[in-house]
PyMOL Python script that loads the backbone (N, CA, C, O; Angstrom):
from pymol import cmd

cmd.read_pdbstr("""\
ATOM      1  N   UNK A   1       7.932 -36.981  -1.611  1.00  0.00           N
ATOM      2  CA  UNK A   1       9.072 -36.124  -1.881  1.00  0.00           C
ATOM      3  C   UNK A   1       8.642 -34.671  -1.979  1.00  0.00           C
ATOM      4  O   UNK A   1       9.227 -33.750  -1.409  1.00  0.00           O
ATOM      5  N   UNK A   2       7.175 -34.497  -3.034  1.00  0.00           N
ATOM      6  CA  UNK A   2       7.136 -33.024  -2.720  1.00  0.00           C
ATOM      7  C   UNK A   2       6.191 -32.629  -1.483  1.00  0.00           C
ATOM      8  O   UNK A   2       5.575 -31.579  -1.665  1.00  0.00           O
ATOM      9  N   UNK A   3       6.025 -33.095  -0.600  1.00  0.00           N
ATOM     10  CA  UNK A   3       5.943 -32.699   1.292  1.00  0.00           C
ATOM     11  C   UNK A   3       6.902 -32.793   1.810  1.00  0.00           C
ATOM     12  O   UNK A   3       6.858 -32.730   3.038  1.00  0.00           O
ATOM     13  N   UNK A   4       8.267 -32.991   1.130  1.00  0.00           N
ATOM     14  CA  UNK A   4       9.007 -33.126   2.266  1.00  0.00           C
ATOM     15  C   UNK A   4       9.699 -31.721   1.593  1.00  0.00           C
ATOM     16  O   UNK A   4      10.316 -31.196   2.519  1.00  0.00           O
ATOM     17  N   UNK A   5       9.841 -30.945   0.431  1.00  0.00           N
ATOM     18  CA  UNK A   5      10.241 -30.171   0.119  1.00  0.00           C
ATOM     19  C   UNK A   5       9.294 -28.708   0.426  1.00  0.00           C
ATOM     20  O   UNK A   5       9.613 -27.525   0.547  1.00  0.00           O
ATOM     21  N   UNK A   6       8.141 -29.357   0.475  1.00  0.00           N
ATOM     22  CA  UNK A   6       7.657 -27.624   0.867  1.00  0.00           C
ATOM     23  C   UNK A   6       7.732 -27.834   2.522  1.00  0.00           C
ATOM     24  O   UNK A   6       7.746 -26.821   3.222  1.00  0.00           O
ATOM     25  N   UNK A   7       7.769 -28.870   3.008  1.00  0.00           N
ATOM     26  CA  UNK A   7       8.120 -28.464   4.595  1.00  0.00           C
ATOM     27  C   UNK A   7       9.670 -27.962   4.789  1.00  0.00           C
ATOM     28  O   UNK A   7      10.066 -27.065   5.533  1.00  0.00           O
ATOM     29  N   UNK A   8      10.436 -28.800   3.903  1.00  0.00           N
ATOM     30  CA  UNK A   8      11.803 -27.449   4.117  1.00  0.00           C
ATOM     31  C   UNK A   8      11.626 -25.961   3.579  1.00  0.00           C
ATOM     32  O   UNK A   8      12.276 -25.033   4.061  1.00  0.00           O
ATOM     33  N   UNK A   9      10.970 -25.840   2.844  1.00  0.00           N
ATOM     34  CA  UNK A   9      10.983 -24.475   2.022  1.00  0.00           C
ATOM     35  C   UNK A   9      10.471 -23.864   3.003  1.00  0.00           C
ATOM     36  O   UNK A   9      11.127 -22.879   3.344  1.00  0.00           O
ATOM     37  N   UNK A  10       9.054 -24.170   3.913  1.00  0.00           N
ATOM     38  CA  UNK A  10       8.441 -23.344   4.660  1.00  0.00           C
ATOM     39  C   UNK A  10       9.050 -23.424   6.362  1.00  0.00           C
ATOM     40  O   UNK A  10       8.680 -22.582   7.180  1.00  0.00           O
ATOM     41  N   UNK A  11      10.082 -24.624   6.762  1.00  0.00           N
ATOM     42  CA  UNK A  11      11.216 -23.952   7.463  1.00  0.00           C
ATOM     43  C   UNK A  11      12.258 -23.526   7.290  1.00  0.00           C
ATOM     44  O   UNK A  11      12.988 -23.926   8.196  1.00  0.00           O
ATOM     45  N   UNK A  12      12.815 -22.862   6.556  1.00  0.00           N
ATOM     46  CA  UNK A  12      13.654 -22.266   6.289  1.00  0.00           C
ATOM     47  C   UNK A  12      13.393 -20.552   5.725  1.00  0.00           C
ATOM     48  O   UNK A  12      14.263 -19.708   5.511  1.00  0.00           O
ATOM     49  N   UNK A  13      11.631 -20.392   5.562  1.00  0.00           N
ATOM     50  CA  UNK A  13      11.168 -19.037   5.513  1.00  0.00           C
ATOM     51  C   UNK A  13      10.954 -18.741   7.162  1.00  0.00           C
ATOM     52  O   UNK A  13      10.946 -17.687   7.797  1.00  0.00           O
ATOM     53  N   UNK A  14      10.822 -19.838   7.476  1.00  0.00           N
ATOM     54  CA  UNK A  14      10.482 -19.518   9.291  1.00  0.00           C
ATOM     55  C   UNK A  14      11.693 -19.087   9.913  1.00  0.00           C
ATOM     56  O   UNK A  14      11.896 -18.086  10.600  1.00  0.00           O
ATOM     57  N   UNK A  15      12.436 -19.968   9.576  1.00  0.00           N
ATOM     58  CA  UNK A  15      14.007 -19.031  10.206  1.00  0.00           C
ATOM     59  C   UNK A  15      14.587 -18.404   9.573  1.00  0.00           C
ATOM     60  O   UNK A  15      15.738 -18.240   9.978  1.00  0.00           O
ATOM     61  N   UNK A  16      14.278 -17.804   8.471  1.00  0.00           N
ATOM     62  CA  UNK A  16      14.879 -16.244   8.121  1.00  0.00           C
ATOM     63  C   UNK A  16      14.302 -14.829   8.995  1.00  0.00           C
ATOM     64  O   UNK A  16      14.886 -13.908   9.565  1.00  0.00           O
ATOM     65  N   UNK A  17      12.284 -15.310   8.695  1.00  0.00           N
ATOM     66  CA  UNK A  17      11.910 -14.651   9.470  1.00  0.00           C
ATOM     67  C   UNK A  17      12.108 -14.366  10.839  1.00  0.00           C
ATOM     68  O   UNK A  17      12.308 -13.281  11.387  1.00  0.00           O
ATOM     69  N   UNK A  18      12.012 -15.658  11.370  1.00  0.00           N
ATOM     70  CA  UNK A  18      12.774 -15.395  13.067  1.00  0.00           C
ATOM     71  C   UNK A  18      14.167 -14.479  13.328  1.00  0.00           C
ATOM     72  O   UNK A  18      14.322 -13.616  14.193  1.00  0.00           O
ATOM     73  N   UNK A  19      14.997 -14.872  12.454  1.00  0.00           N
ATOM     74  CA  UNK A  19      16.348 -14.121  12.985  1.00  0.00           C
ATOM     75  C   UNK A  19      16.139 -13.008  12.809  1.00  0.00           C
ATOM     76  O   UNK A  19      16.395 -12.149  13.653  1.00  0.00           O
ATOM     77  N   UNK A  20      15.612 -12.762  11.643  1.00  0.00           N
ATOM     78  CA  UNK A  20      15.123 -10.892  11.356  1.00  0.00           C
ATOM     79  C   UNK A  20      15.301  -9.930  10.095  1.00  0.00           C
ATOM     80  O   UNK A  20      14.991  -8.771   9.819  1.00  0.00           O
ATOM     81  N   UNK A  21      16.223 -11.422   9.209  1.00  0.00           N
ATOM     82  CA  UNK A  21      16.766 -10.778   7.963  1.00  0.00           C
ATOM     83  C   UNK A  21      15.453 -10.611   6.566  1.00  0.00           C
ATOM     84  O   UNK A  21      15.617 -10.575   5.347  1.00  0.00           O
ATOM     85  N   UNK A  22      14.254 -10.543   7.356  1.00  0.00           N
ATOM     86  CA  UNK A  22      12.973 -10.728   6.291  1.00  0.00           C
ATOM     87  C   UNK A  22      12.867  -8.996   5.500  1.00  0.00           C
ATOM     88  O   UNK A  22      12.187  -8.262   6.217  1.00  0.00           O
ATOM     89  N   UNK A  23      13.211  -8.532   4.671  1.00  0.00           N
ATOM     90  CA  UNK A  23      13.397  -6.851   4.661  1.00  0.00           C
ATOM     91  C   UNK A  23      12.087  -6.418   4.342  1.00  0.00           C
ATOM     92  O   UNK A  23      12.174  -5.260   3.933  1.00  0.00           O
ATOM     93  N   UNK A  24      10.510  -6.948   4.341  1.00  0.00           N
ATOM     94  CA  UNK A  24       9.644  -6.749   4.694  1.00  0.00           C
ATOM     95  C   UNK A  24       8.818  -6.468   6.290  1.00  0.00           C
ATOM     96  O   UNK A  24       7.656  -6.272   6.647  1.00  0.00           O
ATOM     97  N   UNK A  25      10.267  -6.591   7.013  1.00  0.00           N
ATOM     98  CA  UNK A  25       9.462  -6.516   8.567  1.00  0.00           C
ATOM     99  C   UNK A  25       9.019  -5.159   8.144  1.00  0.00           C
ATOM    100  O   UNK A  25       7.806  -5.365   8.153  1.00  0.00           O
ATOM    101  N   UNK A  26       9.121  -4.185   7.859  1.00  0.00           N
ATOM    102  CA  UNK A  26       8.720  -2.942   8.239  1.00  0.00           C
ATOM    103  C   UNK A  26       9.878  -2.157   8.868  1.00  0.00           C
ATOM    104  O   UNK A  26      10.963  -2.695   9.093  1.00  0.00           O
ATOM    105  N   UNK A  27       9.573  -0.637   9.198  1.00  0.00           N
ATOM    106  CA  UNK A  27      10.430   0.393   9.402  1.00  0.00           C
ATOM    107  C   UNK A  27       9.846   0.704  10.924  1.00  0.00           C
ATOM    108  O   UNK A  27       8.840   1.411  10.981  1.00  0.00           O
ATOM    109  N   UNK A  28      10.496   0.153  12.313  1.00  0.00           N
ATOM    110  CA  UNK A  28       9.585   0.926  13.444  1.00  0.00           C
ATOM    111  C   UNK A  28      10.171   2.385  13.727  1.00  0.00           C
ATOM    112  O   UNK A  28       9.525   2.972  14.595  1.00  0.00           O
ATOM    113  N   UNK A  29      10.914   2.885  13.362  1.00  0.00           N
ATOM    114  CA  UNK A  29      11.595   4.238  13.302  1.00  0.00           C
ATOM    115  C   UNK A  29      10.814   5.162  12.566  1.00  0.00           C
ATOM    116  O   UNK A  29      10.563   6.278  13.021  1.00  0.00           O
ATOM    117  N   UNK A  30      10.440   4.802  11.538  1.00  0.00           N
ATOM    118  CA  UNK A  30       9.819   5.152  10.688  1.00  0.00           C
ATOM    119  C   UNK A  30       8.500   5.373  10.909  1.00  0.00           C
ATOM    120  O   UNK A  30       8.126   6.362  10.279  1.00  0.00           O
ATOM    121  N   UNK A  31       7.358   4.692  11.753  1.00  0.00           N
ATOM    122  CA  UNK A  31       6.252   4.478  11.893  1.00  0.00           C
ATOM    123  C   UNK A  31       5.928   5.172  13.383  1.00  0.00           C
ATOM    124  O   UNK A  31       4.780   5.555  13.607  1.00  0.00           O
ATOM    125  N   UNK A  32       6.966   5.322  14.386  1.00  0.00           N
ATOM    126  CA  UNK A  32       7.378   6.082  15.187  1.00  0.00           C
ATOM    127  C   UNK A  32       6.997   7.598  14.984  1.00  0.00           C
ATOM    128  O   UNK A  32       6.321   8.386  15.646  1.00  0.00           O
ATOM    129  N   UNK A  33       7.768   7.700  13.694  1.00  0.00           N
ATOM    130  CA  UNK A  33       8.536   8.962  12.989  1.00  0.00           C
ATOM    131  C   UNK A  33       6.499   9.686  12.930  1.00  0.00           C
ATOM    132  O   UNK A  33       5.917  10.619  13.483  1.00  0.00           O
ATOM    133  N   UNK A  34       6.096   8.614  11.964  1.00  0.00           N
ATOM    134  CA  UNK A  34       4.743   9.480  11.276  1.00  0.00           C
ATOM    135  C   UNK A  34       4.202   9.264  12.073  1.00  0.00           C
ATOM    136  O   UNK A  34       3.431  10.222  12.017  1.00  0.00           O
ATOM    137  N   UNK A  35       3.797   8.538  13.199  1.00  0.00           N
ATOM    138  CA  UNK A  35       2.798   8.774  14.361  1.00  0.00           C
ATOM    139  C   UNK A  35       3.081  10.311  15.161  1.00  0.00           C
ATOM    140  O   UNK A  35       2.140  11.091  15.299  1.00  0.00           O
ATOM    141  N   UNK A  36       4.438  10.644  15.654  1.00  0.00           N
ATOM    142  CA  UNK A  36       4.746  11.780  16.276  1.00  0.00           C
ATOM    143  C   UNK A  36       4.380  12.619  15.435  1.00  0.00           C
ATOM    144  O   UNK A  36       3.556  13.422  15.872  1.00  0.00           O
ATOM    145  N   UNK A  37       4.811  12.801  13.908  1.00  0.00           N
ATOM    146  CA  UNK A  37       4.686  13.877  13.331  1.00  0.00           C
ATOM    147  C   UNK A  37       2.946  14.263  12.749  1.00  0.00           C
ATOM    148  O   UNK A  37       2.524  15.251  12.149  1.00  0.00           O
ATOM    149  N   UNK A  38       2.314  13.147  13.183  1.00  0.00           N
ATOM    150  CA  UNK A  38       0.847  12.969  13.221  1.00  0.00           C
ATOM    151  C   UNK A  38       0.038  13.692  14.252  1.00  0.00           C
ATOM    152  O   UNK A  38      -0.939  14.441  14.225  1.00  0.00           O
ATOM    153  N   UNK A  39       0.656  13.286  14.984  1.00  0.00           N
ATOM    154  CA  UNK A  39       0.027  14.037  16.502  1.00  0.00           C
ATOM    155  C   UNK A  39       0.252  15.562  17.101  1.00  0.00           C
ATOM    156  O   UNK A  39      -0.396  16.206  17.926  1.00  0.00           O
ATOM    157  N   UNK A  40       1.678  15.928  16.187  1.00  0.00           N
ATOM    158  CA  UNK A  40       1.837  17.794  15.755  1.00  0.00           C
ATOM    159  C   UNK A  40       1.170  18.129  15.105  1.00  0.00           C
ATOM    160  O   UNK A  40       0.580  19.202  15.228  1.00  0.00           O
ATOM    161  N   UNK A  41       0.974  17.072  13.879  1.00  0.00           N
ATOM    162  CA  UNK A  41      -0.222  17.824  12.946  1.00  0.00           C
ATOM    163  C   UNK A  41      -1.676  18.217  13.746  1.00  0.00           C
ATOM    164  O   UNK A  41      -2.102  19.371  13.794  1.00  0.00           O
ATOM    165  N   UNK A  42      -2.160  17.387  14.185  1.00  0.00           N
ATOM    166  CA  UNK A  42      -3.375  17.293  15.036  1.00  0.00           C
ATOM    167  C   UNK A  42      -3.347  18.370  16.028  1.00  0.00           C
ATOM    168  O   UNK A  42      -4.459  18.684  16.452  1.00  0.00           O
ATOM    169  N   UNK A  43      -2.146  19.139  16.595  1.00  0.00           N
ATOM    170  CA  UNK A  43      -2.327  19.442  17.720  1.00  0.00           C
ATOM    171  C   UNK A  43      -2.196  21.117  16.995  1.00  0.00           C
ATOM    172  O   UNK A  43      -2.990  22.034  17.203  1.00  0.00           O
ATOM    173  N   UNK A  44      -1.037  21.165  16.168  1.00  0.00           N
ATOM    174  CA  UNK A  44      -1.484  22.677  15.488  1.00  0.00           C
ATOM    175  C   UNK A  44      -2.471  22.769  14.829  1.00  0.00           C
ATOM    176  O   UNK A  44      -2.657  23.914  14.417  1.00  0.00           O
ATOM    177  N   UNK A  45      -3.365  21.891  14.477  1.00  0.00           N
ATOM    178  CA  UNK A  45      -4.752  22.362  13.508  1.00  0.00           C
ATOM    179  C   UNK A  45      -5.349  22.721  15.131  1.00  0.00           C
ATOM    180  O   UNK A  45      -5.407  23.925  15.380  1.00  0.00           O
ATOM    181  N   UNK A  46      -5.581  22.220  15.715  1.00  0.00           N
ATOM    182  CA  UNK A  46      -6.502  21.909  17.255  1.00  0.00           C
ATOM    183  C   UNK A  46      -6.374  23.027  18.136  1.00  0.00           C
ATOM    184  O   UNK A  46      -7.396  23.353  18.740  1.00  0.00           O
ATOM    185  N   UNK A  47      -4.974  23.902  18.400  1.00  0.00           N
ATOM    186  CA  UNK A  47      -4.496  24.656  19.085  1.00  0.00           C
ATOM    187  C   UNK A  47      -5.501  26.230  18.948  1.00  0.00           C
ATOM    188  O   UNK A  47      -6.200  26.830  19.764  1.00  0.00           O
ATOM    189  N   UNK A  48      -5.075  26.535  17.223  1.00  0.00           N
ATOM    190  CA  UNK A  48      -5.956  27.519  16.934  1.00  0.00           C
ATOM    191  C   UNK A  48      -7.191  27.484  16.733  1.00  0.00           C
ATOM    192  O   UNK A  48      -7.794  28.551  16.852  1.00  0.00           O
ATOM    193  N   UNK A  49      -7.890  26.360  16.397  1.00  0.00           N
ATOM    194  CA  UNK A  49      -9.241  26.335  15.908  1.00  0.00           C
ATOM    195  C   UNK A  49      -9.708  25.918  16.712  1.00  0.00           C
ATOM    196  O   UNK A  49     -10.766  25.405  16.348  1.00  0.00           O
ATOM    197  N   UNK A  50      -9.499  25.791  17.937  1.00  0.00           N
ATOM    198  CA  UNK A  50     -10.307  24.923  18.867  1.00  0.00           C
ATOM    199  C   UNK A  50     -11.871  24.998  19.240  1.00  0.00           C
ATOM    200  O   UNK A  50     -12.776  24.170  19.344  1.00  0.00           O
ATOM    201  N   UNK A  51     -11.720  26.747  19.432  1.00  0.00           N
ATOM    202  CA  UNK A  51     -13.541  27.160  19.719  1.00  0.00           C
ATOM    203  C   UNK A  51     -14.319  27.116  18.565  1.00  0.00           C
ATOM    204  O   UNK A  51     -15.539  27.195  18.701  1.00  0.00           O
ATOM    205  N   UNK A  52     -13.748  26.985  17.250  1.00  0.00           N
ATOM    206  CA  UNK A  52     -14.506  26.555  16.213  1.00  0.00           C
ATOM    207  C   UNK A  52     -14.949  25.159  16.080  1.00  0.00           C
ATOM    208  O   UNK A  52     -16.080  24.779  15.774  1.00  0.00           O
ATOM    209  N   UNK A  53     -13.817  24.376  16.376  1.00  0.00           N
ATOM    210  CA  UNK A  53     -14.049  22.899  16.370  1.00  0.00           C
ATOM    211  C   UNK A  53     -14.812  22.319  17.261  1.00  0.00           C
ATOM    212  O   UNK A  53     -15.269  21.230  16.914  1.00  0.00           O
ATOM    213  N   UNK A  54     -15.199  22.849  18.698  1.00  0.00           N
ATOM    214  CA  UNK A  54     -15.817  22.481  20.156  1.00  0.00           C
ATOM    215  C   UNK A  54     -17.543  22.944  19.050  1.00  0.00           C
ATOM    216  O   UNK A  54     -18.488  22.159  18.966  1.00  0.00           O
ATOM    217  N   UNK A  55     -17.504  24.556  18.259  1.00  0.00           N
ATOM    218  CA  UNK A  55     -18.950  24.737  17.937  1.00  0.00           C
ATOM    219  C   UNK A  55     -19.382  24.029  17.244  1.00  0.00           C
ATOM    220  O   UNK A  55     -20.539  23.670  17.461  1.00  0.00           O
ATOM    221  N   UNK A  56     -18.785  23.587  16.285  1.00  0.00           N
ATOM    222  CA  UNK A  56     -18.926  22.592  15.381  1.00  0.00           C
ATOM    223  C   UNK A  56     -20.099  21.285  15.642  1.00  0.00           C
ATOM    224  O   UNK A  56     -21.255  20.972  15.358  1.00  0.00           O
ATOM    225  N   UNK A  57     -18.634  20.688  16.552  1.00  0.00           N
ATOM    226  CA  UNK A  57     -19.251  19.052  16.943  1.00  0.00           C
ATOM    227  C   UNK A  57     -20.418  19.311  18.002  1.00  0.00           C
ATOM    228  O   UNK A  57     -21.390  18.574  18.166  1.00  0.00           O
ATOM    229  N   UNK A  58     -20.172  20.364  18.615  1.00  0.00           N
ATOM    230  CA  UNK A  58     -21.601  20.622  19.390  1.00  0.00           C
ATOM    231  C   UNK A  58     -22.990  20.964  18.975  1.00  0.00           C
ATOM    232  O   UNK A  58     -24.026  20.816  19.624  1.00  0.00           O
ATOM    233  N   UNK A  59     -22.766  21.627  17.336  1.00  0.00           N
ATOM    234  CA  UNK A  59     -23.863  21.969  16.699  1.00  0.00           C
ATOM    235  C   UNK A  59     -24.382  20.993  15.577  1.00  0.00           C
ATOM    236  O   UNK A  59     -25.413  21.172  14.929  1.00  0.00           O
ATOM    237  N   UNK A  60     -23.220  19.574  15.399  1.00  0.00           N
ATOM    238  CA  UNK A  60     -23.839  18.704  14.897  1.00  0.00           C
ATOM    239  C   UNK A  60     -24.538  17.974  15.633  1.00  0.00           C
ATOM    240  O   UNK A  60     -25.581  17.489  15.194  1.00  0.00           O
ATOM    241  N   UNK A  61     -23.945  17.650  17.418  1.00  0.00           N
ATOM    242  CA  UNK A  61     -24.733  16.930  18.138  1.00  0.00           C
ATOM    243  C   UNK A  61     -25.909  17.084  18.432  1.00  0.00           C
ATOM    244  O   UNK A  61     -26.899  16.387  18.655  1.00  0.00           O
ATOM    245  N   UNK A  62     -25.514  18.552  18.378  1.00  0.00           N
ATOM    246  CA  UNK A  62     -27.295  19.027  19.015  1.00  0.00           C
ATOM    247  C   UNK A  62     -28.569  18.539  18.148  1.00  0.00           C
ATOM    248  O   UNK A  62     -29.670  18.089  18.463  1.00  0.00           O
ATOM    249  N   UNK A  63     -27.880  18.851  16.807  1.00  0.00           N
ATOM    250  CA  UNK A  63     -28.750  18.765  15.676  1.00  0.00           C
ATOM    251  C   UNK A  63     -29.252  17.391  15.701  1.00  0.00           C
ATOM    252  O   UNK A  63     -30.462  17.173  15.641  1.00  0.00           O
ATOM    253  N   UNK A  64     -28.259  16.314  15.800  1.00  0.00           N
ATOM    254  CA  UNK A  64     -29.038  15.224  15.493  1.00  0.00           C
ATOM    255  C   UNK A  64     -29.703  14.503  16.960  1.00  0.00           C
ATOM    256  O   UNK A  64     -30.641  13.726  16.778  1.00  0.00           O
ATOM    257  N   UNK A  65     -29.280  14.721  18.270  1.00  0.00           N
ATOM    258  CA  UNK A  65     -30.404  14.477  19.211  1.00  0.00           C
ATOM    259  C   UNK A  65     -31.424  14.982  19.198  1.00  0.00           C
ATOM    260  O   UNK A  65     -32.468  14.376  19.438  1.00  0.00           O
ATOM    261  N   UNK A  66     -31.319  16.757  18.790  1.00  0.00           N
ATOM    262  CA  UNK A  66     -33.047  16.884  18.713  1.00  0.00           C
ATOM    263  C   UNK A  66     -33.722  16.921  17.687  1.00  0.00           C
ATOM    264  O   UNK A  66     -34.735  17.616  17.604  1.00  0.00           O
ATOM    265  N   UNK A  67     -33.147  15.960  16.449  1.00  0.00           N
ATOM    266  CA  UNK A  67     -33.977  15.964  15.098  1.00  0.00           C
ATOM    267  C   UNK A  67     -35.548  14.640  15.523  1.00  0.00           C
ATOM    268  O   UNK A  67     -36.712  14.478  15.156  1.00  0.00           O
ATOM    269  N   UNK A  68     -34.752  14.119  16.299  1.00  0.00           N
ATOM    270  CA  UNK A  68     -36.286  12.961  17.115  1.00  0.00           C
ATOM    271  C   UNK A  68     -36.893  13.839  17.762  1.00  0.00           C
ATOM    272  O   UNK A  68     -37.898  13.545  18.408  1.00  0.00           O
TER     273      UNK A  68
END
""", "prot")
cmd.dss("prot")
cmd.show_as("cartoon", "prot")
cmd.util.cbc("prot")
cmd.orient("prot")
C-alpha cells in the first residue's frame, strides 16, 4: 500500500510538472533579460578600456611564459 502511494504521489508531481503549472520552472524572460543586460555591461567596460585591457592580459602572458 505504501508503493502504491508514493508511485501516485510521484505521478502526479510528473504531470504537474509536464503541463507547466510547477512555479519553480524559472523566469526565461527574465534570464534573457540579465544575460542581455550582461553583455552591455561587458561591452561598456570593454569599449573604453580596451587598450588597457589588451596591455594588461598581454603583460600577464608575457610574464608567465617567460618566467621558465
Amino acid at each position: 500500500m505504501r508503493g502504491y502511494a508514493y508511485l501516485t504521489a510521484a505521478l502526479a508531481a510528473l504531470v504537474i510538472r509536464v503541463r507547466g503549472e510547477d512555479p519553480e520552472r524559472g523566469d526565461v524572460p527574465g534570464w534573457v533579460m540579465i544575460t542581455v543586460m550582461t553583455a552591455a555591461l561587458v561591452l561598456a567596460i570593454l569599449i573604453p578600456f580596451r587598450a588597457a585591457i589588451v596591455d594588461a592580459v598581454t603583460n600577464a602572458l608575457s610574464s608567465v611564459t617567460s618566467a621558465g
